[in-house]
C-alpha positions as CSV (number, residue, x, y, z in Angstrom):
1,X,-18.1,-6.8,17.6
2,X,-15.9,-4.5,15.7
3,X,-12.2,-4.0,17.1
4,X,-10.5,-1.3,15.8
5,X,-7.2,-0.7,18.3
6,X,-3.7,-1.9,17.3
7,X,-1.3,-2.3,20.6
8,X,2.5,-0.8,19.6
9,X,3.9,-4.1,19.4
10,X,1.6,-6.0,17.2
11,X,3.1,-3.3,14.6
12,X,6.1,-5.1,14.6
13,X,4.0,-8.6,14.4
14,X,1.6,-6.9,11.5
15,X,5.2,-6.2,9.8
16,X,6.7,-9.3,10.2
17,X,4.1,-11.4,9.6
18,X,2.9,-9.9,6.2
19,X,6.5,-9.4,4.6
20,X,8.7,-12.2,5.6
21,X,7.0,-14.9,3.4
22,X,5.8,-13.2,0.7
23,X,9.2,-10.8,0.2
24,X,11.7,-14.4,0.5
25,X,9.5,-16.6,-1.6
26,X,9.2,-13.7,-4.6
27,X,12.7,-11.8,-4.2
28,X,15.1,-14.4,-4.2
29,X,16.0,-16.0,-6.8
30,X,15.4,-12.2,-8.9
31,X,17.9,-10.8,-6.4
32,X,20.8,-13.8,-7.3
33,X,19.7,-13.7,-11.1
34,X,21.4,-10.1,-10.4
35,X,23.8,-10.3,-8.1
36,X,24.9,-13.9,-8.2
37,X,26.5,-14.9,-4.9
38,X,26.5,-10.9,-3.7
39,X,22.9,-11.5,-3.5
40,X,23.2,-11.6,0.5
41,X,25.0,-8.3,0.3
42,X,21.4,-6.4,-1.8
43,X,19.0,-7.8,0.6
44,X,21.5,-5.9,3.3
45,X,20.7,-3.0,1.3
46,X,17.1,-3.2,0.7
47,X,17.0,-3.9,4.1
48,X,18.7,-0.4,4.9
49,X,16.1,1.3,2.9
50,X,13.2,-0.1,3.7
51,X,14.1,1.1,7.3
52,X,14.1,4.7,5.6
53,X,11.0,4.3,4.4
54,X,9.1,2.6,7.8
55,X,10.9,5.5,9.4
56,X,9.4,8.6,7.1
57,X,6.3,6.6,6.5
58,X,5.6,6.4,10.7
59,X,7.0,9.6,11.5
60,X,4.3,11.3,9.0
61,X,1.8,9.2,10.0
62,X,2.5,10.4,13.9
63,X,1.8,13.8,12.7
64,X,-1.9,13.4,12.6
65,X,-2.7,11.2,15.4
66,X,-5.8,9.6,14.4
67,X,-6.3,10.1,10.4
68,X,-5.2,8.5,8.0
69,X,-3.7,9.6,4.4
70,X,-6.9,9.8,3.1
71,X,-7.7,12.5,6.0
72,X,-4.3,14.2,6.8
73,X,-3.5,13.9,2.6
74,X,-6.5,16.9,2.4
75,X,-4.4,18.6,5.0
76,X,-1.0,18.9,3.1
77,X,-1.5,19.0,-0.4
78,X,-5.7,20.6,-0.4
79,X,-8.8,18.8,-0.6
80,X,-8.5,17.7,-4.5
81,X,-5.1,17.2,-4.9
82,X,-5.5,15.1,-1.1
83,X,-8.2,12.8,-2.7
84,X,-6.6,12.6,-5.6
85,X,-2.7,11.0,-3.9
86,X,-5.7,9.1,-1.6
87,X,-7.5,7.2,-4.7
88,X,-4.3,6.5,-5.9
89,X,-3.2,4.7,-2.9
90,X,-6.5,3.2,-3.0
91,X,-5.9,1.6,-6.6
92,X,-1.9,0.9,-5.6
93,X,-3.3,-1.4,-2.5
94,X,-5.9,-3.2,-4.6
95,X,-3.4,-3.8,-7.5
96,X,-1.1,-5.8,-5.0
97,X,-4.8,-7.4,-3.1
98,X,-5.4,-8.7,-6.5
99,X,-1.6,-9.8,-7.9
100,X,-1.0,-11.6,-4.3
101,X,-4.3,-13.4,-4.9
102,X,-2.9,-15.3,-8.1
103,X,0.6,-15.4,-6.9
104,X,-0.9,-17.4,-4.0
105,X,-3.5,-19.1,-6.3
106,X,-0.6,-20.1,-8.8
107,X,1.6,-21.0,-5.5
108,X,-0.6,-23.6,-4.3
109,X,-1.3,-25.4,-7.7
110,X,2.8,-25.5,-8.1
111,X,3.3,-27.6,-4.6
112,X,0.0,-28.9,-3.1
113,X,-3.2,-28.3,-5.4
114,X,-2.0,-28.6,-9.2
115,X,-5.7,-30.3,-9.9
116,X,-7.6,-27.6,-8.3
117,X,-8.9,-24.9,-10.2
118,X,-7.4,-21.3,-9.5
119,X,-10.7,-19.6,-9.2
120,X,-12.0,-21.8,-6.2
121,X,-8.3,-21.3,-4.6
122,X,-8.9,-17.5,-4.9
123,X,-12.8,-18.0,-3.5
124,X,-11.8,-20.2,-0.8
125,X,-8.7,-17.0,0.7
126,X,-11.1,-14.6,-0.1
127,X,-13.4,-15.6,2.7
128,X,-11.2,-16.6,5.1
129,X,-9.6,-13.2,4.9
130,X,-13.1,-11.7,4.7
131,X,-13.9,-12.8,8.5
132,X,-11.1,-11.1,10.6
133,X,-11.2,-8.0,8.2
134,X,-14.9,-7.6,8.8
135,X,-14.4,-7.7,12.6
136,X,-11.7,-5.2,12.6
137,X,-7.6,-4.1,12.5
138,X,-7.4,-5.0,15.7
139,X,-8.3,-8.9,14.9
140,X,-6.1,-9.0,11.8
141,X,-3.2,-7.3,14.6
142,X,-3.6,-10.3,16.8
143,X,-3.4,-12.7,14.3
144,X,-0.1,-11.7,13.6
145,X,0.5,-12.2,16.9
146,X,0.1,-15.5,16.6
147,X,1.1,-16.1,13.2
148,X,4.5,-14.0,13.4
149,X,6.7,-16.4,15.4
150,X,5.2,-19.9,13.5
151,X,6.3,-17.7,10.0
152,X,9.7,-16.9,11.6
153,X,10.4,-20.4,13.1
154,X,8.9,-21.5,9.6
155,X,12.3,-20.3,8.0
156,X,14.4,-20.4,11.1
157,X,14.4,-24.0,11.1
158,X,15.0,-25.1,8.1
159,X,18.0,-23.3,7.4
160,X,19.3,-24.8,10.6
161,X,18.3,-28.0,9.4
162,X,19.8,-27.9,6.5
163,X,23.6,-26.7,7.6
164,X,25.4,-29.7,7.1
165,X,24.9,-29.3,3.0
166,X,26.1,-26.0,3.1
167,X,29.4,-24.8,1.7
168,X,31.3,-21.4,2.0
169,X,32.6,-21.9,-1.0
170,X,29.4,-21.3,-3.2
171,X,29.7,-17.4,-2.1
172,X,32.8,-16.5,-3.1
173,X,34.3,-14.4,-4.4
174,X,32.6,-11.4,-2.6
175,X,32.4,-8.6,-5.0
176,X,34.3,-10.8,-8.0
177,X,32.0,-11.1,-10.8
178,X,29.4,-8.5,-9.9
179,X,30.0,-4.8,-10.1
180,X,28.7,-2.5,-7.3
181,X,26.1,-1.6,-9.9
182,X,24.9,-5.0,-10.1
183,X,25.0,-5.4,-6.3
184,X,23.0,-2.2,-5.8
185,X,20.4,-3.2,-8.7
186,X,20.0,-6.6,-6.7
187,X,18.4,-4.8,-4.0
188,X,15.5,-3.5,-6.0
189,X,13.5,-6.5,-6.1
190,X,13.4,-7.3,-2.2
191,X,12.9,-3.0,-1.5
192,X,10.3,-3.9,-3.6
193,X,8.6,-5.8,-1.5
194,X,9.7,-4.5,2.2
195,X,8.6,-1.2,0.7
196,X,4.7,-2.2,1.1
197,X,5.6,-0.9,5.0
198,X,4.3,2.0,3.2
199,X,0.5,0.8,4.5
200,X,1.6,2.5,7.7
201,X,0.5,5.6,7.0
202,X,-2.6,4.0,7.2
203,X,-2.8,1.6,10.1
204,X,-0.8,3.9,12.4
205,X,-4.3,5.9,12.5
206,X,-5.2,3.1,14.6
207,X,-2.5,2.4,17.5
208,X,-3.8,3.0,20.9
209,X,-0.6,4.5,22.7
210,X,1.9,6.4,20.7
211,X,5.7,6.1,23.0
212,X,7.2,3.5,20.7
213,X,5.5,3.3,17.4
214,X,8.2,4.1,15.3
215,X,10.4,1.7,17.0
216,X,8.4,-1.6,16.7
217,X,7.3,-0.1,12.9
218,X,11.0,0.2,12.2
219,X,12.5,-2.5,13.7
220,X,9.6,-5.2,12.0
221,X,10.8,-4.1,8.9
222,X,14.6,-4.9,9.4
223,X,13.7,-8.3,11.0
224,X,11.1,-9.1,7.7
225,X,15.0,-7.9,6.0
226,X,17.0,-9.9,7.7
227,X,15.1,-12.8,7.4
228,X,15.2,-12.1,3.7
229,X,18.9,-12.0,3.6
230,X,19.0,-15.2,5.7
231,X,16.8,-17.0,3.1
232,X,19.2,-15.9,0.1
233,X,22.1,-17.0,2.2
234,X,20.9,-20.2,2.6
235,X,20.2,-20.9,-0.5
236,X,23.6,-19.6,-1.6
237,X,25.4,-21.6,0.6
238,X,23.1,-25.1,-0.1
239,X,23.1,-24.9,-4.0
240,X,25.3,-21.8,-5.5
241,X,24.1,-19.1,-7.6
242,X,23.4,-21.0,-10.2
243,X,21.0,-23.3,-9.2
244,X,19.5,-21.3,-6.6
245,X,18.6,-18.7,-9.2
246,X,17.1,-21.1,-11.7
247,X,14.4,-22.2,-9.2
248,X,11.1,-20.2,-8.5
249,X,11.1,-21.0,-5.0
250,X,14.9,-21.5,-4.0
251,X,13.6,-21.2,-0.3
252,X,11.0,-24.4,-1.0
253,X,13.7,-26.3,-2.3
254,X,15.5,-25.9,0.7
255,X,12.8,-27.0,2.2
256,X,12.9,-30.4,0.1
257,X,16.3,-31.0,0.8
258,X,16.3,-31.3,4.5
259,X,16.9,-34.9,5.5
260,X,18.1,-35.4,8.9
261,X,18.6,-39.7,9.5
262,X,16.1,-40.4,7.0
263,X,13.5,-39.5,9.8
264,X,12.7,-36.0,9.4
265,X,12.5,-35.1,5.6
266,X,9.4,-34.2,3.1
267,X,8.5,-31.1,5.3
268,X,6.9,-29.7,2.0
269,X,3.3,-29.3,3.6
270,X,4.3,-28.0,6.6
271,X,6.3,-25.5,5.0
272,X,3.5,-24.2,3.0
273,X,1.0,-24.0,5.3
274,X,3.2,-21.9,7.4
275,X,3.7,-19.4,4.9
276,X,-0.3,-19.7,3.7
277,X,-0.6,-18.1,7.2
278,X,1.6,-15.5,6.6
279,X,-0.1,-14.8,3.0
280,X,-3.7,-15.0,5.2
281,X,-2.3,-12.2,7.5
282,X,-1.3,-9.8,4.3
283,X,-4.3,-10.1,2.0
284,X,-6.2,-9.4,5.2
285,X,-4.3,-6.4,5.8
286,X,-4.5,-5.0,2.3
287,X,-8.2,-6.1,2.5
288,X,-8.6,-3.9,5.4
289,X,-6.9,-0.9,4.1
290,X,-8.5,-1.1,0.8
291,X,-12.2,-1.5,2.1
292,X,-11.5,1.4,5.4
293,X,-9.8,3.7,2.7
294,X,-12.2,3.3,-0.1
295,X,-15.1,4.1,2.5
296,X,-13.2,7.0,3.9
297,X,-12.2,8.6,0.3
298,X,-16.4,8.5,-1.0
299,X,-18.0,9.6,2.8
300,X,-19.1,6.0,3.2
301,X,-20.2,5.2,6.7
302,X,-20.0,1.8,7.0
303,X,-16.7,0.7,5.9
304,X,-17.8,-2.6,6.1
305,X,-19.8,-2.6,2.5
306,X,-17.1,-1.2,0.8
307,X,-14.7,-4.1,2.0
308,X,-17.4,-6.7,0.2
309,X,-17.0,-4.5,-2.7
310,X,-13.6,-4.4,-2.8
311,X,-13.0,-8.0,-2.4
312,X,-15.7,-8.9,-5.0
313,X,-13.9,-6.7,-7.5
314,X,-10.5,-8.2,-6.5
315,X,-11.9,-11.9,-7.2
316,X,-13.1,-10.4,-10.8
317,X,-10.0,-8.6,-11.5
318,X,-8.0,-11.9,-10.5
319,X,-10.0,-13.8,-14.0
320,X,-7.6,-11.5,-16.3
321,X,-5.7,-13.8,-17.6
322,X,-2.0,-13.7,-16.1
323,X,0.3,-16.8,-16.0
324,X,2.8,-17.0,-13.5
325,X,5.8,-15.5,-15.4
326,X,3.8,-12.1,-15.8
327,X,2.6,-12.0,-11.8
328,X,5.8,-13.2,-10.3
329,X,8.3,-11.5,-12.8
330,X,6.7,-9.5,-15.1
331,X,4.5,-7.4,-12.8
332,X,7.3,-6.8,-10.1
333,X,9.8,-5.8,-13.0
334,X,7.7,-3.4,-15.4
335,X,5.0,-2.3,-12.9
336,X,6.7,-2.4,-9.4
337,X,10.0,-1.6,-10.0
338,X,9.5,1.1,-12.0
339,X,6.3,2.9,-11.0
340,X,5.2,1.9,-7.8
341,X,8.4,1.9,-5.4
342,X,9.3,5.4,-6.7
343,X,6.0,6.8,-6.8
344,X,4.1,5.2,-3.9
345,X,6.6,3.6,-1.4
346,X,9.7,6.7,-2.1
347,X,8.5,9.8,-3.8
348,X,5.0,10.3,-2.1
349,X,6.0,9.1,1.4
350,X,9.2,11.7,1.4
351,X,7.1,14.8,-0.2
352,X,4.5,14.0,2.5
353,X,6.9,13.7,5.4
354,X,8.7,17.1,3.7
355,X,5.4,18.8,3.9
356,X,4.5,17.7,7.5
357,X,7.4,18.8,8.6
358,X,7.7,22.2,7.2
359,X,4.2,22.6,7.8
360,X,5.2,21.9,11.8
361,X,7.9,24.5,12.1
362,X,5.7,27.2,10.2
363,X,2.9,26.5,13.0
364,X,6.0,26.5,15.8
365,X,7.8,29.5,14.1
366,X,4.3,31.7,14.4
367,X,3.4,30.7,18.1
């Protein structure tokens, strides 16, 4: 059984879920590399556009109830120009399926599985994501359901766990030896990341009742933020800027630190299987989107084989041969930064969301 309906509030789940873990574990120590002990002060920022962009991105995608980009992108820009933005996408969400496959693969053999070969990591996600996917949207939506408050509680509590070794101190000055420049470049690498809420104008397609899309859509993406900027603080506070930004994982050092009476300490596994469920939830999604979209954009009926396709060309791309420098910080820097979040996650949204609205007050203007 196949279920294809997403309830208005598992949007905000679907958000949360997919970009808290994935957005603090990669962004943060780039974002104090930049910003030093401002750090705190760019995630506020990325958080502030990211909103923009879950806010055009939803209010587009409301436009065409029912379709998504690959349909309603024939409607504003013509059928070859349409297909054209829509294979784009379509490449743009495998890239990221594929580069969050070895991130994740090169995660795992950093904390819990160094002796285990990358390939049979990959393999292994692969089908696990591959079951909800196949049955539908609407399972992957209520697994972030479930998933979204164990991935929030996941870096709730450790922060609160670990407040007696932190110290005010290790964030100031504000704004002493890091220009406003410097501030406002620290926020690309986390809008990196919260930008991916770009993949609504393709799920919204499938939420039952309309009322208060945009508000759970919206307000997913500032929590996913927030968290974010909690997670930098944190680290900020525990171990300074300069510590915090030599670590890949400042977050998962945090993590190591916590030692309450000598009882509750060595949460390591606990913390990465929490956020392996959050990683679970996004590679699903982008699974989904991929396989649906791909089927949409050549007339293919059953979506369903084009998802196997897509996920067997994932797990080939994944054997290019990329260490973790050039997926964690090399991709996000040369690749991200400067091509996708201006293209895929700024320019196209806005033009789109230009168009639909102009298109909207011609057909109101001629009634």
């Amino acid at each position: 059984m196949t279920d294809m309906n997403i309830a208005e509030r598992q949007l905000f789940w679907i958000m949360t879920s997919t970009q808290i873990t994935m957005t603090l574990l990669l962004t943060t120590a780039p974002t104090i590399q930049i910003a030093s002990q401002d750090a705190w002060i760019s995630a506020l920022i990325a958080t502030g556009a990211g909103l923009l962009i879950a806010l055009v991105c939803a209010k587009t995608a409301l436009r065409f109830p029912g379709m998504t980009i690959i349909h309603y992108g024939d409607i504003l820009f013509g059928r070859w120009i349409g297909r054209a933005i829509g294979f784009l996408y379509m490449i743009f969400w495998l890239v990221l399926l594929t580069v969050i496959l070895k991130q994740f693969a090169f995660f795992l053999s950093e904390t819990i599985l160094p002796e285990t070969p990358m390939s049979v990591i990959i393999a292994m996600m692969l089908a696990v994501i591959l079951y909800p996917t196949l049955h539908g949207v609407g399972v992957i939506a209520r697994c972030c359901e479930v998933i979204g408050p164990i991935v929030m509680a996941g870096v709730i509590l450790p922060v609160v766990m670990s407040a007696n070794n932190m110290e005010l101190q290790s964030i100031r000055p504000f704004f002493g030896d890091v220009s406003v420049f410097g501030i406002l470049k620290g926020s690309i690498p986390t809008l990196t990341f919260l930008g991916d809420c770009v993949l609504l104008v393709m799920i919204i397609a499938f939420v039952k009742s309309k009322g208060k899309t945009v508000k759970y859509a919206v307000s997913g993406v500032l929590v996913s933020g927030l968290f974010t900027m909690l997670s930098i603080f944190a680290s900020l506070l525990s171990f300074g800027p300069m510590v915090s930004q030599s670590n890949n994982y400042p977050l998962m050092m945090l993590v190591r630190a916590v030692s309450l009476g000598g009882i509750i300490e060595n949460l390591d596994a606990i913390a990465v299987t929490i956020w392996i469920m959050s990683v679970f939830t996004k590679l699903a999604l982008y699974l989904f989107i991929s396989g649906y979209g791909s089927a949409q954009l050549l007339g293919v009926r059953n979506w369903k084989r084009m998802t196997w396709i897509i996920a067997c060309i994932a797990y080939g791309v994944t054997f290019i041969p990329l260490n973790v420098v050039e997926t964690s910080i090399v991709f996000p820097q040369k690749i991200a930064v400067r091509f996708m979040l201006p293209i895929f996650m700024i320019g196209l949204p806005l033009l789109m969301w230009g168009l639909a609205a102009f298109r909207q007050r011609t057909r109101e203007s001629q009634i």
